[in-house]
MDAnalysis code that builds the backbone (N, CA, C; Angstrom):
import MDAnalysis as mda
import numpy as np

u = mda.Universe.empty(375, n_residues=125, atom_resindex=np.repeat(np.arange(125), 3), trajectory=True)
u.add_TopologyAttr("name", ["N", "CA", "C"] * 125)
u.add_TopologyAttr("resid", np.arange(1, 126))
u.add_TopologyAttr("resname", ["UNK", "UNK", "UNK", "UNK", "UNK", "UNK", "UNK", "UNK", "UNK", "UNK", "UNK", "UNK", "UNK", "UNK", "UNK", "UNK", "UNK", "UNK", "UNK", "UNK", "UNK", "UNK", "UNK", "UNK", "UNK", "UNK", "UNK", "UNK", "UNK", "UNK", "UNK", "UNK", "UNK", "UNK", "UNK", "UNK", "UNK", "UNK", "UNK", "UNK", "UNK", "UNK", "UNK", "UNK", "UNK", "UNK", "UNK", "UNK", "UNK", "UNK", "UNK", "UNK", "UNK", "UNK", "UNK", "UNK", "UNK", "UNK", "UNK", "UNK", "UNK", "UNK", "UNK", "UNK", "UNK", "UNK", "UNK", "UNK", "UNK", "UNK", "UNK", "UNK", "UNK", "UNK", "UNK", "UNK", "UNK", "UNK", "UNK", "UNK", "UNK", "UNK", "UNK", "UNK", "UNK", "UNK", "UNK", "UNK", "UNK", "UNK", "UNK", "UNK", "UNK", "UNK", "UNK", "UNK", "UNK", "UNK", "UNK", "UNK", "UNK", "UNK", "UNK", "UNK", "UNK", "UNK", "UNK", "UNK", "UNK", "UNK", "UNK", "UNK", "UNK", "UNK", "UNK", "UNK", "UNK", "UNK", "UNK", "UNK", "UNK", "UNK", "UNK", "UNK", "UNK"])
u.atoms.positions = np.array([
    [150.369, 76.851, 225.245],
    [149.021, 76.606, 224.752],
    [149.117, 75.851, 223.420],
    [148.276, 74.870, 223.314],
    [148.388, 74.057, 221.706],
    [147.372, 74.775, 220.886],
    [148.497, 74.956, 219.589],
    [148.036, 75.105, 218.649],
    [147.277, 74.146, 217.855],
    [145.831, 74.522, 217.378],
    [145.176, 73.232, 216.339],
    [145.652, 73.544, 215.139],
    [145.407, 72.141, 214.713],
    [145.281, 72.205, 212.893],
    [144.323, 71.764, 212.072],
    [144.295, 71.578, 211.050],
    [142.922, 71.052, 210.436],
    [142.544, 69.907, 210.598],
    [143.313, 69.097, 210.604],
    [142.914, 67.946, 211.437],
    [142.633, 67.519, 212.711],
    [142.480, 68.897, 213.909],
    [141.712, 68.523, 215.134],
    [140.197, 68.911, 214.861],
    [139.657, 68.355, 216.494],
    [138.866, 68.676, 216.360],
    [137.891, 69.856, 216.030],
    [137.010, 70.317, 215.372],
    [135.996, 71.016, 215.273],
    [135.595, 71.447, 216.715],
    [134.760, 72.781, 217.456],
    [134.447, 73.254, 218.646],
    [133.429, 72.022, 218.789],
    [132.285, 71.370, 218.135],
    [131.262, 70.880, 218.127],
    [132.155, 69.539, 218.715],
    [133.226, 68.499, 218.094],
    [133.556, 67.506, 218.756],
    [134.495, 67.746, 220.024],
    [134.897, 69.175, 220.149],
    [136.296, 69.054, 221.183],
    [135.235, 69.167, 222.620],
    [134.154, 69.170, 222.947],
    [133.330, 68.413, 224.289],
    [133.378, 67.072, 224.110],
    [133.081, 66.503, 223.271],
    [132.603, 65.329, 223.233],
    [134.235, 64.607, 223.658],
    [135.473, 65.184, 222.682],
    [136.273, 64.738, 223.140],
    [137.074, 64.332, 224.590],
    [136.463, 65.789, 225.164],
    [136.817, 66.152, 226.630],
    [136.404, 64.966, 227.704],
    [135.086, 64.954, 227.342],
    [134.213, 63.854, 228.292],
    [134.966, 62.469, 227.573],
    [135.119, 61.924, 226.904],
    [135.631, 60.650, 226.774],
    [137.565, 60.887, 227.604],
    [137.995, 61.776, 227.547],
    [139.056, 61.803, 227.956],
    [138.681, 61.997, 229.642],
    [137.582, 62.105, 230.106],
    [137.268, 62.742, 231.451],
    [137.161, 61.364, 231.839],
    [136.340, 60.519, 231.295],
    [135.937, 59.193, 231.719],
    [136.981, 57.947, 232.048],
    [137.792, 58.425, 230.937],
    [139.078, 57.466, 231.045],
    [140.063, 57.529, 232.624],
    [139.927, 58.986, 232.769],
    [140.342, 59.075, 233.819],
    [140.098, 58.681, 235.232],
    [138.309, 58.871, 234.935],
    [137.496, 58.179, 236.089],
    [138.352, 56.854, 236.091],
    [138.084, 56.168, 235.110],
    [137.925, 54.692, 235.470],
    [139.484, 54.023, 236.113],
    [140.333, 55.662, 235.935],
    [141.753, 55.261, 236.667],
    [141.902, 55.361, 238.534],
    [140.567, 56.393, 238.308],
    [140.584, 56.337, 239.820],
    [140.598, 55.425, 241.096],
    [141.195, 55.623, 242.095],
    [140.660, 54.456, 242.804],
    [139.407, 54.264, 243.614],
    [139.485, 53.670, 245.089],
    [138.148, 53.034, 245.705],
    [138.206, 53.590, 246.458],
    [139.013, 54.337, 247.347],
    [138.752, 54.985, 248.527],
    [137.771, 55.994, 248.372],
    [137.194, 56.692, 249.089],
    [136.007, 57.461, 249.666],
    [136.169, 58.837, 248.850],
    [137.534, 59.539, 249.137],
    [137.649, 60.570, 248.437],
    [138.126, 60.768, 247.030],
    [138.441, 59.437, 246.620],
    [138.352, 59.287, 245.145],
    [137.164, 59.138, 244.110],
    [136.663, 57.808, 245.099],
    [134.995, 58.093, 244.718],
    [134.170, 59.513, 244.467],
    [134.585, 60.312, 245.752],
    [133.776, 61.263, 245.740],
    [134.221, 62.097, 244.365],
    [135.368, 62.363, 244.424],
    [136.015, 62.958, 243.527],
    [135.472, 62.376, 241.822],
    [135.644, 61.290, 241.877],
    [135.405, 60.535, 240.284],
    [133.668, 61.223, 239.680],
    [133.102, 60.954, 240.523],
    [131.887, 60.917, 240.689],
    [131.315, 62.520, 240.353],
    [131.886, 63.801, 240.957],
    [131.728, 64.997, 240.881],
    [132.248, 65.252, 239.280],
    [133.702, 64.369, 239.539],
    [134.086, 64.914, 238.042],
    [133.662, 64.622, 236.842],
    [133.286, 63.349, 236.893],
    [131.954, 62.461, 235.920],
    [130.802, 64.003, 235.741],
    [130.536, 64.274, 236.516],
    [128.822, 65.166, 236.628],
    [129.301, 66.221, 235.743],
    [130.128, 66.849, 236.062],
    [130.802, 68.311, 235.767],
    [131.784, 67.994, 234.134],
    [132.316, 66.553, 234.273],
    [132.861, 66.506, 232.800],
    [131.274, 66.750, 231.961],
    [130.991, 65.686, 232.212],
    [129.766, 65.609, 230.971],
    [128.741, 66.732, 230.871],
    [128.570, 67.437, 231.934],
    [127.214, 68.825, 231.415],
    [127.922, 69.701, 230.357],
    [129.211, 70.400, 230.408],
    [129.102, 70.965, 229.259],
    [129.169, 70.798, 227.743],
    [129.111, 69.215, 227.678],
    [128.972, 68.654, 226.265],
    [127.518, 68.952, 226.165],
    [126.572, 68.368, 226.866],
    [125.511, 68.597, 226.869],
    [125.171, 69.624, 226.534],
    [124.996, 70.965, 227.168],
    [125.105, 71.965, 226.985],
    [124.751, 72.970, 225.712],
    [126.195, 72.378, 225.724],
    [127.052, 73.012, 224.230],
    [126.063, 72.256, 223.142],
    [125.523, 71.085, 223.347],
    [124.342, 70.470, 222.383],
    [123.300, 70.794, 222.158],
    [122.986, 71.434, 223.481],
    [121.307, 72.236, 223.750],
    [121.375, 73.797, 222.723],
    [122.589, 74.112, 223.377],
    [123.036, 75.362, 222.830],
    [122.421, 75.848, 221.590],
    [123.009, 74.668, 220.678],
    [122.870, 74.125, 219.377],
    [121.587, 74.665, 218.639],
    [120.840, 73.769, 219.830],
    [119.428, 73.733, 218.885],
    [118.822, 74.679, 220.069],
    [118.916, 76.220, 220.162],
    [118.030, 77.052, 221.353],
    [117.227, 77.532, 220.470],
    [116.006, 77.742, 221.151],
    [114.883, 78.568, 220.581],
    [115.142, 79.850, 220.148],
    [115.962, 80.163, 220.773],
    [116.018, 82.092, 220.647],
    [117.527, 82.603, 221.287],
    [118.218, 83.651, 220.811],
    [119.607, 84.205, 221.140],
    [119.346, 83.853, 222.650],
    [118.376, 84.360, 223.712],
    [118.553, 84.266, 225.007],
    [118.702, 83.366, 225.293],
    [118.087, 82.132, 225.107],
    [118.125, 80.210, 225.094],
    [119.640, 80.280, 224.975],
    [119.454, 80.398, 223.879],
    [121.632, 80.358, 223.060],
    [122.371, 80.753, 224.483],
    [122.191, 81.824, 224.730],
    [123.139, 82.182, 225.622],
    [123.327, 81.787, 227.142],
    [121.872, 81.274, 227.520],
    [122.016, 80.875, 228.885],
    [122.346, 79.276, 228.796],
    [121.960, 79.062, 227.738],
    [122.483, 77.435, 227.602],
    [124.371, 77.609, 227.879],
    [124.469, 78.455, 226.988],
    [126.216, 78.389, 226.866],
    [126.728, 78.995, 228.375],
    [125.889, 79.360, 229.223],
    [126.158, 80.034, 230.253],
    [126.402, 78.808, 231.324],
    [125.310, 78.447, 231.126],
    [125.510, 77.067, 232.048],
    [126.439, 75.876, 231.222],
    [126.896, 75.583, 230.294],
    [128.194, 75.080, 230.034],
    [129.286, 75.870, 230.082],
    [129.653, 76.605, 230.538],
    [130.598, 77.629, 231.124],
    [130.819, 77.652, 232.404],
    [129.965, 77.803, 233.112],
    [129.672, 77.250, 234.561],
    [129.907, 75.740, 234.642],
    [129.922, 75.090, 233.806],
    [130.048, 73.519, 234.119],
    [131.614, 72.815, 233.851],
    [132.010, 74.014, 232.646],
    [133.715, 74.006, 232.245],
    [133.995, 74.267, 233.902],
    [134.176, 75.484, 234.118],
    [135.325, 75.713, 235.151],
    [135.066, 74.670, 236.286],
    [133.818, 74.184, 236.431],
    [134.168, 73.237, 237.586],
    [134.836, 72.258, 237.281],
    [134.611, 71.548, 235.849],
    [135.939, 70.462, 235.509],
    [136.755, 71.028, 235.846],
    [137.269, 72.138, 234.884],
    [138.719, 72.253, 235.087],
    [139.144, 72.536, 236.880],
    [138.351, 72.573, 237.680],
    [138.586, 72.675, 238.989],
    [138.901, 71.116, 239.147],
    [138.330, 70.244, 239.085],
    [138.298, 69.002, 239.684],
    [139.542, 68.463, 239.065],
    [139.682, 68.803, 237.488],
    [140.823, 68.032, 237.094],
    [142.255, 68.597, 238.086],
    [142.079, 70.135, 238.227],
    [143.285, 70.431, 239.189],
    [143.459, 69.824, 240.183],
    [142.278, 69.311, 240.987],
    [142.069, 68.789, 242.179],
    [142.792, 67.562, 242.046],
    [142.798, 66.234, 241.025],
    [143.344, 65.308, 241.290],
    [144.433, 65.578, 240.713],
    [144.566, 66.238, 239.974],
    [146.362, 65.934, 239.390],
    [146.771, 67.106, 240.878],
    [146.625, 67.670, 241.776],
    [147.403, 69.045, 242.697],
    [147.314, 67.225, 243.774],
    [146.287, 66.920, 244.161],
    [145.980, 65.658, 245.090],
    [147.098, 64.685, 245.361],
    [147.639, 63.971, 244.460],
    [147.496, 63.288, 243.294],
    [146.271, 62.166, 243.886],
    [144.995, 61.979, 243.097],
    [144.287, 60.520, 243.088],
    [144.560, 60.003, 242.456],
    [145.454, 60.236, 240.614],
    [145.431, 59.398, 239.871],
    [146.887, 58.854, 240.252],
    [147.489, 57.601, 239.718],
    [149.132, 57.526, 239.668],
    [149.804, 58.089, 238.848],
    [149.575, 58.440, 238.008],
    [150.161, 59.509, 236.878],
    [149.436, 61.109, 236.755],
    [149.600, 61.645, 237.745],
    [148.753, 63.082, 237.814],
    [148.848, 63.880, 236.399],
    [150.734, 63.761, 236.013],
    [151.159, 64.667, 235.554],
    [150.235, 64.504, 233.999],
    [149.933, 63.207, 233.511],
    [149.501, 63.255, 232.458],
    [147.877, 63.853, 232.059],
    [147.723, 64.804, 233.086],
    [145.947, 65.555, 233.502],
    [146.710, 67.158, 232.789],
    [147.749, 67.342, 232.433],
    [148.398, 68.589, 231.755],
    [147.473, 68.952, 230.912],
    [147.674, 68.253, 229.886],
    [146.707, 68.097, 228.313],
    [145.513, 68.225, 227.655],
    [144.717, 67.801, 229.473],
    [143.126, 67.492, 229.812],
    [143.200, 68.870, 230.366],
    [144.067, 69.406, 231.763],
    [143.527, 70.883, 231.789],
    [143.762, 71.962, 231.207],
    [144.491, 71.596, 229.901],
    [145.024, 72.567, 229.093],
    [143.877, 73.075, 228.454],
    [143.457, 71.595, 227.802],
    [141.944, 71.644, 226.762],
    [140.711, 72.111, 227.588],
    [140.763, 71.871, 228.680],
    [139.583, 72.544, 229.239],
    [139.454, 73.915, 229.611],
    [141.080, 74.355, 229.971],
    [140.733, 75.567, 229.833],
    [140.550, 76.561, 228.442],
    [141.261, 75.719, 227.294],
    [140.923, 76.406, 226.178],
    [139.225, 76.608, 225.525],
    [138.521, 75.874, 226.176],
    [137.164, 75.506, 226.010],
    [136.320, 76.273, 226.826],
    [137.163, 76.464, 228.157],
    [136.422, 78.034, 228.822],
    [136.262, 78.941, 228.405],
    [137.658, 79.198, 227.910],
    [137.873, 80.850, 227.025],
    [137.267, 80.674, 226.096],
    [137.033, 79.726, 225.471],
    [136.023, 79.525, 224.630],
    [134.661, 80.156, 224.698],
    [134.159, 79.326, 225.674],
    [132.973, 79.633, 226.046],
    [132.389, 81.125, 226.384],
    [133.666, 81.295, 227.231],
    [133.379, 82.835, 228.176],
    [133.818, 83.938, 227.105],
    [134.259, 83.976, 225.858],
    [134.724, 84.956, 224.864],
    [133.042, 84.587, 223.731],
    [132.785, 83.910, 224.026],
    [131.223, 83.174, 222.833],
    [130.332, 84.335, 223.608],
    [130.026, 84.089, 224.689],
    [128.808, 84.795, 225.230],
    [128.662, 85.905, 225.227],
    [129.950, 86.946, 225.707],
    [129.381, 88.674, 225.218],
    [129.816, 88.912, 223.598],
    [130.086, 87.738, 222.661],
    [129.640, 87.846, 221.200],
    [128.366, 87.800, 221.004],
    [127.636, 86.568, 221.230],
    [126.778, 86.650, 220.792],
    [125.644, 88.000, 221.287],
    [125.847, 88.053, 223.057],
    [124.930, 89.329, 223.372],
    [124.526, 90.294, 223.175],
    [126.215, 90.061, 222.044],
    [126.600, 92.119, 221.417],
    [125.574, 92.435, 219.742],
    [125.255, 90.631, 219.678],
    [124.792, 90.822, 218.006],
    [123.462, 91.107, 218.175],
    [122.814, 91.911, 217.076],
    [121.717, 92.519, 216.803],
    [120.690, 91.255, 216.811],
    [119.418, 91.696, 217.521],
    [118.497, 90.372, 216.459],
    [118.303, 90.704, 215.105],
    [118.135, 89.535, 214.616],
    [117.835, 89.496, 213.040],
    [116.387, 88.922, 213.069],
])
C-alpha cells in the first residue's frame, strides 16, 4: 500500500486525480465492441465519484453528507471493478501498469466506506 506525503494529494484532489488517470486509460483503449463497451462503463463509473465527493461537499444536512458519500462509494467499487476487468482481460497493452490506478482506488474506497459510519456516529450540532 503507498504511503502519502505532504506533497500528495489532499482527499479533495485524489478524485479528481483518479478520473484524469481513468481517462488516460480510456483513450488507450481500443475499437473493438468489448473495449468500447468497457471504456465507456469505465468513463461513467470513473467520473461519478469525483462528482460525488463534490456534492458531498456542499450537502444540506449530515443525511445529504452521507448519502452523497454513499453513492460515491457505490461508484468507487465499480471502478475499481472495471479497472480489474481490463488489466485481469487484458484490453489495455500494458495491463500491468492499472497496479497504481487500482491501488488508489481502492485506497479511496476505504476511504469512503471508513467516512460514512464516522460521520453517522457524530452527534448533530
Amino acid at each position: 500500500m503507498n504511503t502519502r506525503t505532504s506533497s500528495s494529494p489532499d482527499l479533495s484532489e485524489r478524485p479528481i486525480e483518479l478520473v484524469t488517470r481513468i481517462i488516460r486509460v480510456n483513450k488507450e483503449m481500443g475499437k473493438s465492441y468489448p473495449q468500447q463497451h468497457v471504456a465507456k462503463q469505465m468513463l461513467r463509473s470513473g467520473t461519478a465519484p469525483m462528482a460525488h465527493h463534490a456534492a458531498a461537499r456542499s450537502a444540506e444536512s449530515k443525511s445529504d453528507f452521507v448519502y452523497k458519500l454513499k453513492i460515491a462509494l457505490k461508484e468507487m467499487r465499480k471502478i475499481h471493478r472495471w479497472l480489474e476487468l481490463v488489466r485481469r482481460t487484458p484490453l489495455i497493452l500494458s495491463p500491468e501498469k492499472l497496479i497504481p490506478l487500482i491501488d488508489e482506488a481502492d485506497q479511496l474506497e476505504r476511504i469512503l466506506n471508513a467516512s460514512i459510519p464516522t460521520v453517522e456516529s457524530r452527534s448533530t450540532k
